[in-house]
VEXDRENRO-406397 format. One record per residue (C-alpha): residue in three letters; y, x, z; residue number from 1. Coordinates in steps of 0.2 Angstrom, whole numbers, plus 5000, padded with zeros to 4 digits. Example, Ala and Ser with C-alpha at 12.3 -4.5 7.8 and 13.67 -1.06 7.14 Angstrom:
SITE residuo    y    x    z num
SITE     ALA 4978 5062 5039   1
SITE     SER 4995 5068 5036   2
This chain:
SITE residuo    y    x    z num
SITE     UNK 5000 5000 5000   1
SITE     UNK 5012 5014 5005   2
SITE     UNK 5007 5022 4988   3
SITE     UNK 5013 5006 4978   4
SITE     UNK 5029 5000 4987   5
SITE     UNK 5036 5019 4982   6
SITE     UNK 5032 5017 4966   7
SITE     UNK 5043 5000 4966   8
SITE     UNK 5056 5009 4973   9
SITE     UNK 5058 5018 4956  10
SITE     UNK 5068 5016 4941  11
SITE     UNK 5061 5006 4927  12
SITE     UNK 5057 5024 4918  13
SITE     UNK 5041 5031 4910  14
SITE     UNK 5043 5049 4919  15
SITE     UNK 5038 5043 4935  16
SITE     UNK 5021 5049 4942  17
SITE     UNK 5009 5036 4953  18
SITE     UNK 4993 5041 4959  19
SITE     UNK 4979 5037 4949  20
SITE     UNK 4973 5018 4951  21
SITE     UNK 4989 5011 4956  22
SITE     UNK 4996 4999 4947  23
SITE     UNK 5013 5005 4942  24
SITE     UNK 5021 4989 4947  25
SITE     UNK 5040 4998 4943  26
SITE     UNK 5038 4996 4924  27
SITE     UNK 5044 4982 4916  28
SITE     UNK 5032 4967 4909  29
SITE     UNK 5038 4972 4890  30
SITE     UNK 5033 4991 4894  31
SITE     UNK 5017 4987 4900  32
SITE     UNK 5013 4976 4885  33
SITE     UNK 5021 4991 4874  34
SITE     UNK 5009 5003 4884  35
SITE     UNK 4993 4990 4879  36
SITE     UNK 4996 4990 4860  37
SITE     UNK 4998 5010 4863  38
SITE     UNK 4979 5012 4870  39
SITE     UNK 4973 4997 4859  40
SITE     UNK 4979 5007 4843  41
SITE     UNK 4974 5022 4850  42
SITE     UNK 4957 5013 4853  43
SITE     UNK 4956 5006 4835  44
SITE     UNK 4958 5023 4828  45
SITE     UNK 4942 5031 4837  46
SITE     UNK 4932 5014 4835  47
SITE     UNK 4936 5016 4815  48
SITE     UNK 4930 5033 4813  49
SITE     UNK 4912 5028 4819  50
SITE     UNK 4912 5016 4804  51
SITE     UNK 4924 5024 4788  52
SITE     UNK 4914 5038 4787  53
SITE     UNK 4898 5028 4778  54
SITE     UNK 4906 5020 4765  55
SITE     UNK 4912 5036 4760  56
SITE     UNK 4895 5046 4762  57
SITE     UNK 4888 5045 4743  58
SITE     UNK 4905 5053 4737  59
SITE     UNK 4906 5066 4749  60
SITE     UNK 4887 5070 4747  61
SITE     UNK 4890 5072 4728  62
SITE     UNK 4906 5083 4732  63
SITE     UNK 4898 5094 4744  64
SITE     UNK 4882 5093 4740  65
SITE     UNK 4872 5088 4755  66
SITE     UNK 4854 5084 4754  67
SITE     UNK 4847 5067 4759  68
SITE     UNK 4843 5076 4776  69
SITE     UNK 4858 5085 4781  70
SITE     UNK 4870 5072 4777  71
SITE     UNK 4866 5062 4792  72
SITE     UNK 4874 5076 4801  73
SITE     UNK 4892 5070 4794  74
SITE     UNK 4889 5057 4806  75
SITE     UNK 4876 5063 4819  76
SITE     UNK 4888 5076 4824  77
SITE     UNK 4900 5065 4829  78
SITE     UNK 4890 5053 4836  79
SITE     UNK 4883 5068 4850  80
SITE     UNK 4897 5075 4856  81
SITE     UNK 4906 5056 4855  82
SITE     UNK 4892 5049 4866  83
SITE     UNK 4888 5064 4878  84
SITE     UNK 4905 5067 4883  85
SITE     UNK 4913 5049 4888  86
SITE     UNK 4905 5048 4907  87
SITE     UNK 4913 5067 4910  88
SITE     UNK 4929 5063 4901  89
SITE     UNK 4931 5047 4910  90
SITE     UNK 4930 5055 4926  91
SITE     UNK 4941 5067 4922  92
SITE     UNK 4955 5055 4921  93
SITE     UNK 4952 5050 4938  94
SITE     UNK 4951 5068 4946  95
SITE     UNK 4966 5075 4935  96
SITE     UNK 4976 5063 4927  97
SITE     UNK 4970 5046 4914  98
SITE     UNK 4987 5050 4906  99
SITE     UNK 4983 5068 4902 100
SITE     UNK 4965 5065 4895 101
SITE     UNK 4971 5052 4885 102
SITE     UNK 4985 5063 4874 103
SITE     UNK 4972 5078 4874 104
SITE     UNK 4961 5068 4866 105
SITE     UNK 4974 5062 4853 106
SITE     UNK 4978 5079 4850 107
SITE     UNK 4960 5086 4847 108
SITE     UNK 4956 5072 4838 109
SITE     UNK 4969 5071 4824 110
SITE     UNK 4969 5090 4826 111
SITE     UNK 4949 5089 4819 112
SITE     UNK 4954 5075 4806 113
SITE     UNK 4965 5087 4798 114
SITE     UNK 4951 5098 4797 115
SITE     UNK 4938 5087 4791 116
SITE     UNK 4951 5081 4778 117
SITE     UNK 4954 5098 4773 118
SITE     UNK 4932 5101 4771 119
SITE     UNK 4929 5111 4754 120
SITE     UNK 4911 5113 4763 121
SITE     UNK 4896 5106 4774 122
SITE     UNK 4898 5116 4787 123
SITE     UNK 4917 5113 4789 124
SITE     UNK 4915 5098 4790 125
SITE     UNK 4903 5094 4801 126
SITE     UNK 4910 5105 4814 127
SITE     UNK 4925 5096 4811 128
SITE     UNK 4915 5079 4814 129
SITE     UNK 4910 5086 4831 130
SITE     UNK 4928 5091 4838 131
SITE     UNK 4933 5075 4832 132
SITE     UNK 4919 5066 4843 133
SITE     UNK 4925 5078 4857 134
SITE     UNK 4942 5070 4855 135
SITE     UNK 4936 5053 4851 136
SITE     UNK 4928 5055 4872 137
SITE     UNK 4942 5057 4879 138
SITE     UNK 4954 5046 4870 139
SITE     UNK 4941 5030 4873 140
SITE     UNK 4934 5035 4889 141
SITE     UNK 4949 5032 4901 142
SITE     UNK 4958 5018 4890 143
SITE     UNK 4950 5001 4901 144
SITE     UNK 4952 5011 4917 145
SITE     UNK 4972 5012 4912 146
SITE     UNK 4970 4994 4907 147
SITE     UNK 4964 4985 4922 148
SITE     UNK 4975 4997 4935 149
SITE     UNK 4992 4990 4922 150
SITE     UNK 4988 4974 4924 151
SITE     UNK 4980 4972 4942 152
SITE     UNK 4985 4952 4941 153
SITE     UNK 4969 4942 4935 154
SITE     UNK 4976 4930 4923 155
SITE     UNK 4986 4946 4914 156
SITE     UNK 4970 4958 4914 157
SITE     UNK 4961 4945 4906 158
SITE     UNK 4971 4943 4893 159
SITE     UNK 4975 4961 4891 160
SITE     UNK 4954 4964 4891 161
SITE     UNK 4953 4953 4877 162
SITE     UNK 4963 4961 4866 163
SITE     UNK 4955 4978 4870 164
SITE     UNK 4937 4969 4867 165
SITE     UNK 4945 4965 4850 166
SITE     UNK 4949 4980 4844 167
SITE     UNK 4933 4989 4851 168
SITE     UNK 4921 4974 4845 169
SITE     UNK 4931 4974 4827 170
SITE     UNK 4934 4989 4823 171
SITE     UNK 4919 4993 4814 172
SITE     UNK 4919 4979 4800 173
SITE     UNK 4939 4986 4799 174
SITE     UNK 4931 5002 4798 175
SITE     UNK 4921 4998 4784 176
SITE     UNK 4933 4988 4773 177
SITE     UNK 4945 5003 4776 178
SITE     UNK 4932 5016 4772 179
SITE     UNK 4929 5005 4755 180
SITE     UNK 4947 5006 4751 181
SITE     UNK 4953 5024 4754 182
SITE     UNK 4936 5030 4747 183
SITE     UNK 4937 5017 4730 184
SITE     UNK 4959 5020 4729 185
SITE     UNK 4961 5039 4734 186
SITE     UNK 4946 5050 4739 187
SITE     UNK 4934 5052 4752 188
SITE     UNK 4947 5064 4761 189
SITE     UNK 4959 5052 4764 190
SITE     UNK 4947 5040 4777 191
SITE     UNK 4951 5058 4788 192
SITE     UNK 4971 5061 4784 193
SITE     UNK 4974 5044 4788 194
SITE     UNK 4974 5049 4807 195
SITE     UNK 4987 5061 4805 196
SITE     UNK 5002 5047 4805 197
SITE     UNK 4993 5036 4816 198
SITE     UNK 4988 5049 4829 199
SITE     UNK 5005 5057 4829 200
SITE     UNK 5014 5041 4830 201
SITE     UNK 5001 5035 4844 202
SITE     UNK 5006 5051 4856 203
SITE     UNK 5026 5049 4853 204
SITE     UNK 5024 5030 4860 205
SITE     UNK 5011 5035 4872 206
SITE     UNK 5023 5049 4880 207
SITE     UNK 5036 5035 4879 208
SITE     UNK 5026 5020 4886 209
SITE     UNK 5013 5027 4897 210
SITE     UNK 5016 5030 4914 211
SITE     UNK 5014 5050 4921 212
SITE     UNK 4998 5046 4933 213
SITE     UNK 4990 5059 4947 214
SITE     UNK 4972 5059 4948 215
SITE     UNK 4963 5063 4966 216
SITE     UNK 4961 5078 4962 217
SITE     UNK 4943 5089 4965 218
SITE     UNK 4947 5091 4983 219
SITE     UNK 4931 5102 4991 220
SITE     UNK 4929 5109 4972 221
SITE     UNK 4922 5107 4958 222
SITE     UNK 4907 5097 4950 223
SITE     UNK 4903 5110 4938 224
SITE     UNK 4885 5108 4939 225
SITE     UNK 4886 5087 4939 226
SITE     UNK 4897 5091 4923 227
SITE     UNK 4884 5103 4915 228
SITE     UNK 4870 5092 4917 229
SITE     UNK 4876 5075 4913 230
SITE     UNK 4885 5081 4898 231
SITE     UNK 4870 5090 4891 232
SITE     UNK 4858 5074 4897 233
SITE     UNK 4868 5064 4886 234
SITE     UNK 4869 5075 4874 235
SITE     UNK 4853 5078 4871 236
SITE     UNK 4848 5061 4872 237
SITE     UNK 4860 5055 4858 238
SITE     UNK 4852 5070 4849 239
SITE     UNK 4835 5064 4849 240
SITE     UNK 4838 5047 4845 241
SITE     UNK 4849 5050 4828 242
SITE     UNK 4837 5063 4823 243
SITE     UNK 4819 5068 4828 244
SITE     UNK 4814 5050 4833 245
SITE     UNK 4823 5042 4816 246
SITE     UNK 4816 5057 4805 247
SITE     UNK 4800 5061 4813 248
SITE     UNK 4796 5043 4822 249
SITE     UNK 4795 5042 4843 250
SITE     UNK 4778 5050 4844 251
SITE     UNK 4784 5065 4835 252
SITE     UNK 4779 5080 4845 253
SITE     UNK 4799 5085 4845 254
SITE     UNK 4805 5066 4849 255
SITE     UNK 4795 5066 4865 256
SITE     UNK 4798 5086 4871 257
SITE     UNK 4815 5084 4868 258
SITE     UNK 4816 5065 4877 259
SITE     UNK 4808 5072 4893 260
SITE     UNK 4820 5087 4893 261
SITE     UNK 4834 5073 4895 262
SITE     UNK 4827 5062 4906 263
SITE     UNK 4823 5079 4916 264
SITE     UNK 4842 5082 4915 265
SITE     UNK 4846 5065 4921 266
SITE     UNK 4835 5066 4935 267
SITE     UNK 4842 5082 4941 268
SITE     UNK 4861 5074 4939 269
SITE     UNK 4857 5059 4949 270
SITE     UNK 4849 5073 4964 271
SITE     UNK 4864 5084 4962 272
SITE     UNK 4877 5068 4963 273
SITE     UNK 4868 5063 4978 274
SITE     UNK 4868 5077 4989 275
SITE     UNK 4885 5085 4982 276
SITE     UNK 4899 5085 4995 277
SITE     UNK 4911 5082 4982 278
SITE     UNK 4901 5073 4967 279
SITE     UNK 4908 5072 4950 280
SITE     UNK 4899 5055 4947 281
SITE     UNK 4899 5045 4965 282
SITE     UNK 4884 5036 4965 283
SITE     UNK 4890 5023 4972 284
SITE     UNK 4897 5014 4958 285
SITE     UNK 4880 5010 4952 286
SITE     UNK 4878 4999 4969 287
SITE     UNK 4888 4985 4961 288
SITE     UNK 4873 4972 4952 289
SITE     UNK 4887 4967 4941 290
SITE     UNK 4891 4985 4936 291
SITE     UNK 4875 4991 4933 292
SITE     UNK 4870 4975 4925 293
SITE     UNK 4887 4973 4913 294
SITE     UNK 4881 4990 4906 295
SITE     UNK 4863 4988 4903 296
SITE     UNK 4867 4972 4896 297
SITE     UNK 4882 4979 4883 298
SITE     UNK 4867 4991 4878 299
SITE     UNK 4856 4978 4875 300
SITE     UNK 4867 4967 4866 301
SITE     UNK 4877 4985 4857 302
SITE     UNK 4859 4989 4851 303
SITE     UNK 4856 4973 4841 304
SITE     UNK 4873 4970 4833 305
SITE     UNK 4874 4988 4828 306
SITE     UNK 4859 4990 4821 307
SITE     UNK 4860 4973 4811 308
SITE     UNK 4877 4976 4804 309
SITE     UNK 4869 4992 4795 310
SITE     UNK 4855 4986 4788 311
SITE     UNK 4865 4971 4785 312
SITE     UNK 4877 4983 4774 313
SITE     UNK 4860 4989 4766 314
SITE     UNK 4858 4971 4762 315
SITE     UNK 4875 4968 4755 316
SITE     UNK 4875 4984 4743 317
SITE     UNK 4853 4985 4739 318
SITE     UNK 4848 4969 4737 319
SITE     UNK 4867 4960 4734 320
SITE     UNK 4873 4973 4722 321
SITE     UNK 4889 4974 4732 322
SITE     UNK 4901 4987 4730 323
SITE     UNK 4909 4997 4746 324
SITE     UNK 4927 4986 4745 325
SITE     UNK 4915 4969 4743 326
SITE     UNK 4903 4977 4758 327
SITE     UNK 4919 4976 4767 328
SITE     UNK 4929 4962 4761 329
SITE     UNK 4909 4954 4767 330
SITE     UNK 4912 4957 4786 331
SITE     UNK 4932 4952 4788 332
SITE     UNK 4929 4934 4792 333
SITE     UNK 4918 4940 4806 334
SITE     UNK 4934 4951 4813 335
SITE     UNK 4946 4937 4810 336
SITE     UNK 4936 4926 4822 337
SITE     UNK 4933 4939 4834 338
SITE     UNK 4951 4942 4835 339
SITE     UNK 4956 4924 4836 340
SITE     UNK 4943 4920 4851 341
SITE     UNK 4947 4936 4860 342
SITE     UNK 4963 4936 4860 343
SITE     UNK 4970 4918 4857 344
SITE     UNK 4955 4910 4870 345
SITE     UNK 4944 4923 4881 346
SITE     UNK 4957 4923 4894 347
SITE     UNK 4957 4904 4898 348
SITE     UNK 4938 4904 4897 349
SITE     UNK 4937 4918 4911 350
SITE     UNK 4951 4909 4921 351
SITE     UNK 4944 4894 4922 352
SITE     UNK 4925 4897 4920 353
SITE     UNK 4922 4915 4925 354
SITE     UNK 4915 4929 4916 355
SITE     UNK 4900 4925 4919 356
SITE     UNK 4898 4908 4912 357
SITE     UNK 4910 4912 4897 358
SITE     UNK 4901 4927 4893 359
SITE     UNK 4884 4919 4893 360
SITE     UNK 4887 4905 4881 361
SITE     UNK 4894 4921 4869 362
SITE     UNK 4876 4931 4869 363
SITE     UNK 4867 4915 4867 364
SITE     UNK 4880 4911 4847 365
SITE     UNK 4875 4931 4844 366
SITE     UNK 4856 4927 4845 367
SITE     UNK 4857 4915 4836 368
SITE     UNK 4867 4922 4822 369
SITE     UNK 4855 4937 4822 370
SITE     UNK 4841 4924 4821 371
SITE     UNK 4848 4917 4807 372
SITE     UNK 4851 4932 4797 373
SITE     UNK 4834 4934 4796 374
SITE     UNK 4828 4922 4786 375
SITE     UNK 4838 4932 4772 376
SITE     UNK 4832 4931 4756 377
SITE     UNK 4829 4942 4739 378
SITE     UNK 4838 4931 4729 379
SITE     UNK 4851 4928 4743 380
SITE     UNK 4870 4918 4741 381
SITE     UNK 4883 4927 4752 382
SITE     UNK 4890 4909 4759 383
SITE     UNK 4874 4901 4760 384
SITE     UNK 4864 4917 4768 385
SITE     UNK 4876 4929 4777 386
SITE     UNK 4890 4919 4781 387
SITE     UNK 4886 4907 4793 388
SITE     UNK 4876 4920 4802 389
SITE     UNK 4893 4933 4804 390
SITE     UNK 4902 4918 4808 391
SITE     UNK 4892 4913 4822 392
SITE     UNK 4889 4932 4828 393
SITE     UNK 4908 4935 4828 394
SITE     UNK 4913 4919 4839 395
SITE     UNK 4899 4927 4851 396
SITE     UNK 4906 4944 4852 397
SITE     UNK 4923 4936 4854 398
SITE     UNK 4921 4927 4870 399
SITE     UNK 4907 4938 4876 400
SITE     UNK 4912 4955 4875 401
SITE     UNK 4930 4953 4884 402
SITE     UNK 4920 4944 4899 403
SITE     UNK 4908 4956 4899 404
SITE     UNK 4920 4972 4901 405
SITE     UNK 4931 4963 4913 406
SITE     UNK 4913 4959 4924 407
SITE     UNK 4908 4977 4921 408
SITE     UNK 4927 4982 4931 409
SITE     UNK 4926 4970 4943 410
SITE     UNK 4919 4976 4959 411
SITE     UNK 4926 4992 4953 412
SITE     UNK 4936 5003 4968 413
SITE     UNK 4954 5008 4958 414
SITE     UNK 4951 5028 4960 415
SITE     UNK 4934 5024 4950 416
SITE     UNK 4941 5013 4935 417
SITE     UNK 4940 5029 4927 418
SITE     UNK 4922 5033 4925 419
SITE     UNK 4920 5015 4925 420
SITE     UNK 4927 5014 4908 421
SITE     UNK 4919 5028 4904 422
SITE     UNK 4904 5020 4909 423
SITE     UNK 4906 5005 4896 424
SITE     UNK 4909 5018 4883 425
SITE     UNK 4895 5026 4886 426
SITE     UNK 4883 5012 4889 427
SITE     UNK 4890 5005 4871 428
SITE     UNK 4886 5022 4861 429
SITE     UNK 4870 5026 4869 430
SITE     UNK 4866 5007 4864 431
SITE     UNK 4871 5011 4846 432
SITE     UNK 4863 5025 4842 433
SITE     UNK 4847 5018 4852 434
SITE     UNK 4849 5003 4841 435
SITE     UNK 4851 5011 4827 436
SITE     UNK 4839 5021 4827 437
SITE     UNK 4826 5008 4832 438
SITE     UNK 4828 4994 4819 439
SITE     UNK 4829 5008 4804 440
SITE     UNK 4812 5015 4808 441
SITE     UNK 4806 4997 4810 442
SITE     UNK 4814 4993 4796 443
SITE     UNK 4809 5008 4783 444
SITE     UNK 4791 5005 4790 445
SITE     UNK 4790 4988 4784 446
SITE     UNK 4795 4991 4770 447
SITE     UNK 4782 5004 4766 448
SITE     UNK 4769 4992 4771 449
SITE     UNK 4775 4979 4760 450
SITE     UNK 4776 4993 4743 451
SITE     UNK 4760 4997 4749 452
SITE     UNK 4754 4981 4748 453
SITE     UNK 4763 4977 4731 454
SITE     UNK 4779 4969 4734 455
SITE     UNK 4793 4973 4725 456
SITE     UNK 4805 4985 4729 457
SITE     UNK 4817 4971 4733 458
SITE     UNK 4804 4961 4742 459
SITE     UNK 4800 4974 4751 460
SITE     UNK 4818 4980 4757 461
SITE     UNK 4821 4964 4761 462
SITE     UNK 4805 4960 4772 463
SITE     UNK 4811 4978 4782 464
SITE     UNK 4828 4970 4786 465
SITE     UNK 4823 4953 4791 466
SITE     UNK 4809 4963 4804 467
SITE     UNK 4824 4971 4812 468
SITE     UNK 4835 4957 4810 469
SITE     UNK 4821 4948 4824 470
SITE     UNK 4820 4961 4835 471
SITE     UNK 4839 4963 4836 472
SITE     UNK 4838 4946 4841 473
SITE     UNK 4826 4949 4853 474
SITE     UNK 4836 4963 4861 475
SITE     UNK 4851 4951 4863 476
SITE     UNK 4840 4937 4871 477
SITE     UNK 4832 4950 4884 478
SITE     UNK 4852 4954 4888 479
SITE     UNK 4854 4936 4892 480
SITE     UNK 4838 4937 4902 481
SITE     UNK 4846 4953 4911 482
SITE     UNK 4862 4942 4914 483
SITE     UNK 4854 4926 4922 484
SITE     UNK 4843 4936 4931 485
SITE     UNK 4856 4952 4940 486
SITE     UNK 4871 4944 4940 487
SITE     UNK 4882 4936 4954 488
SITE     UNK 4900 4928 4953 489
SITE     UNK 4914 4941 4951 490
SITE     UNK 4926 4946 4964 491
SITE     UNK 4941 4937 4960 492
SITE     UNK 4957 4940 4969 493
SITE     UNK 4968 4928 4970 494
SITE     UNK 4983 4928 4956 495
SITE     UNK 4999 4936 4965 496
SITE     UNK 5014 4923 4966 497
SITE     UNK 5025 4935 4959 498
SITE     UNK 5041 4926 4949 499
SITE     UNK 5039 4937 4934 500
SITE     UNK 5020 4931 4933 501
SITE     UNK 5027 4919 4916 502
SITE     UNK 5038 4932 4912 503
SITE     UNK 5023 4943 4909 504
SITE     UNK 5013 4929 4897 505
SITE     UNK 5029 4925 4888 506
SITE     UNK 5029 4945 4883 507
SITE     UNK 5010 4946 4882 508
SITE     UNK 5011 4933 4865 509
SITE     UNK 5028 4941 4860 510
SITE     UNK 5017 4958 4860 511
């Protein structure tokens, strides 16, 4: 309390410095809605780049000349070092500053886009790709443990969730109608120097906007072995997920040596955090049911949509005959109802129903959707076939995904909002790669059954994406079994009576 009453006793300024997890209750409403769109475009840049890059992949492979093989790496790399680094980076923001990671990251990661940009060969630019996941960390870790301390008030936070929810949920279909138009307009390179003005500009409003915060510091010292070992689990586990188990299969000899090193590395984490005086990763954060559980169900739920929406681009281009601006133009209706129900409607359903029951209801529209997509067929109609399913997969994300982020923060202590967030991330990307990887080698396996037995090659593509198409379904519906099973009612604190409560709506629909 002392802590925030001298932060109210400051100007209206951005150079003043609270400690980490307070609520900077000096800044103006329209600031603090400035400071939203700041991390929600900062957000929307890193959420991009995971998708741009795979419409572009046949023109960069013909200009560089990667094999079949090693192209992968133009997106594994930065899928390792993006996915391994989000709990540490996240963390980070709460022992040194959330502020600080945050332009860091933003400097690294248009730093590394110049690079890639700049590729004239493989190797360039996959290292590139890795800074640029590196980067990528540390922008996204700490951006919902910024959110929720801005907007402490429950009615606002909602609403300022959902936004964030938006942009993280719909920036891959964006990703992919950008990637088909820089790639189809310019070149390949430009899907990369398109985060040079967008970066820059992000940082200049970011300096202006977001407030100087103090992390808690590392007080008995530092974690360096928690750090070492959580960052190399995570690692390592993204690793063997995106590449021995999706080229070799899960029995491979390398897929399980290399999995049981992870695990190995997790368990030693979790025995160091535990007996560490001054643990980079409390545990105790993981004693909250609606934590733990808000996590393993947005992997659950991440691993089915992600895997769906690539083979369901397979679908689009193979058996469609869609181009990589069509494959795009294909998934906007999905984003426009995502954006419409997160940030137009998921707050009054939180408000008045609670996260639980609103996001519920969203999980059950995304199995369904996923259910229906499965019944595509060879000689398919977009409208008839695709549509409805995207439609009804988009709703579901729109009022799920912001209920299920402000559940996975809400029995969350404010100098932990940090890792927290980081915790989403995480649980999102290890979900995505998992997914991924999963429903591919489903997928490609069915469809080598059904050649052998003499389908087509259409048929046969075909019969591998509607077997993953089900079990992406399945995944979702064992997230809503997860959610019925783990979960309690939120904490809700009670909404403040503060006189510039309508003030703050007023701006939030202005910004």
């Amino acid at each position: 309390m002392k802590a925030r009453k001298e932060t109210s006793a400051m100007s209206d300024t951005t150079t003043q410095t609270v400690p980490t997890g307070t609520p900077p209750t000096a800044t103006s409403d329209r600031n603090r809605w400035a400071a939203l769109m700041v991390l929600c475009v900062g957000m929307l840049m890193i959420v991009l780049d995971v998708t741009v890059v795979n419409v572009a992949l046949p023109d960069i492979q013909t200009d560089l000349g990667f094999s079949q093989s090693s192209l992968a790496w133009v997106v594994n790399a930065y899928l390792i070092s993006f996915g391994g680094l989000l709990l540490l980076a996240g963390r980070l923001g709460d022992l040194i500053s959330r502020r600080g990671v945050f332009l860091t990251g933003l400097a690294v990661f248009t730093t590394a886009s110049l690079a890639a940009g700049l590729a004239q060969s493989q190797e360039m630019l996959v290292a590139a790709r890795f800074v640029q996941g590196i980067g990528g960390a540390m922008t996204s870790a700490v951006i919902l443990g910024m959110i929720v301390t801005l907007f402490p008030d429950p009615r606002e936070q909602a609403k300022a969730i959902g936004m964030y929810a938006f942009v993280a949920s719909a920036g891959g279909s964006v990703g992919l109608l950008a990637g088909g138009v820089l790639t189809q307009a310019i070149s390949w390179h430009w899907i990369f120097f398109i985060n040079l003005p967008i970066g820059v500009a992000t940082a200049a409003f970011a300096v202006r906007y977001l407030d100087k915060d103090k992390g808690t510091g590392f007080g008995q010292g530092t974690d360096t072995l928690g750090a070492v070992l959580v960052t190399s689990s995570l690692m390592l586990g993204v690793y063997t997920i995106v590449q021995p188990a999706a080229e070799d299969g899960w029995t491979a000899g390398s897929t399980l040596t290399l999995g049981a090193i992870a695990i190995a590395l997790l368990v030693g984490f979790v025995v160091r955090e535990a007996t560490a005086s001054n643990p980079l990763v409390p545990l105790r954060i993981f004693r909250s049911r609606n934590v733990s559980a808000a996590n393993v169900i947005q992997a659950l739920t991440v691993a089915g949509m992600f895997g769906m929406f690539f083979l369901g681009v397979l679908y689009l281009q193979e058996i469609l005959g869609y181009n990589a601006l069509e494959t795009g133009l294909a998934f906007l209706p999905t984003t426009i109802v995502m954006g419409t129900l997160s940030v137009r409607y998921a707050e009054p359903l939180i408000m008045k129903f609670g996260p639980t029951k609103t996001m519920v209801p969203g999980l059950v529209l995304i199995a369904i959707g996923l259910a229906l997509v499965a019944r595509v067929p060879v000689d398919g109609n977009y409208f008839v076939d695709v549509l409805p399913s995207i439609l009804l997969i988009g709703a579901g994300v729109g009022v799920a995904f912001p209920a299920l982020m402000t559940l996975a923060m809400s029995d969350v202590e404010p100098q932990d909002a940090g890792l927290a967030s980081g915790l989403v991330n995480t649980s999102a990307q290890v979900g995505a790669a998992l997914g991924l990887a999963v429903l591919a080698t489903v997928s490609a396996t069915r469809t080598e059954t059904l050649l052998t037995d003499g389908e087509s090659v259409h048929e046969a593509l075909t019969g591998g994406y509607r077997l993953a198409f089900v079990i992406a379904a399945g995944l979702v519906v064992a997230a809503i079994a997860v959610a019925a099973a783990v979960l309690r009612p939120a904490r809700q604190p009670e909404t403040p009576a503060e006189p510039h409560a309508d003030q703050a709506d007023l701006v939030g629909v202005e910004a």
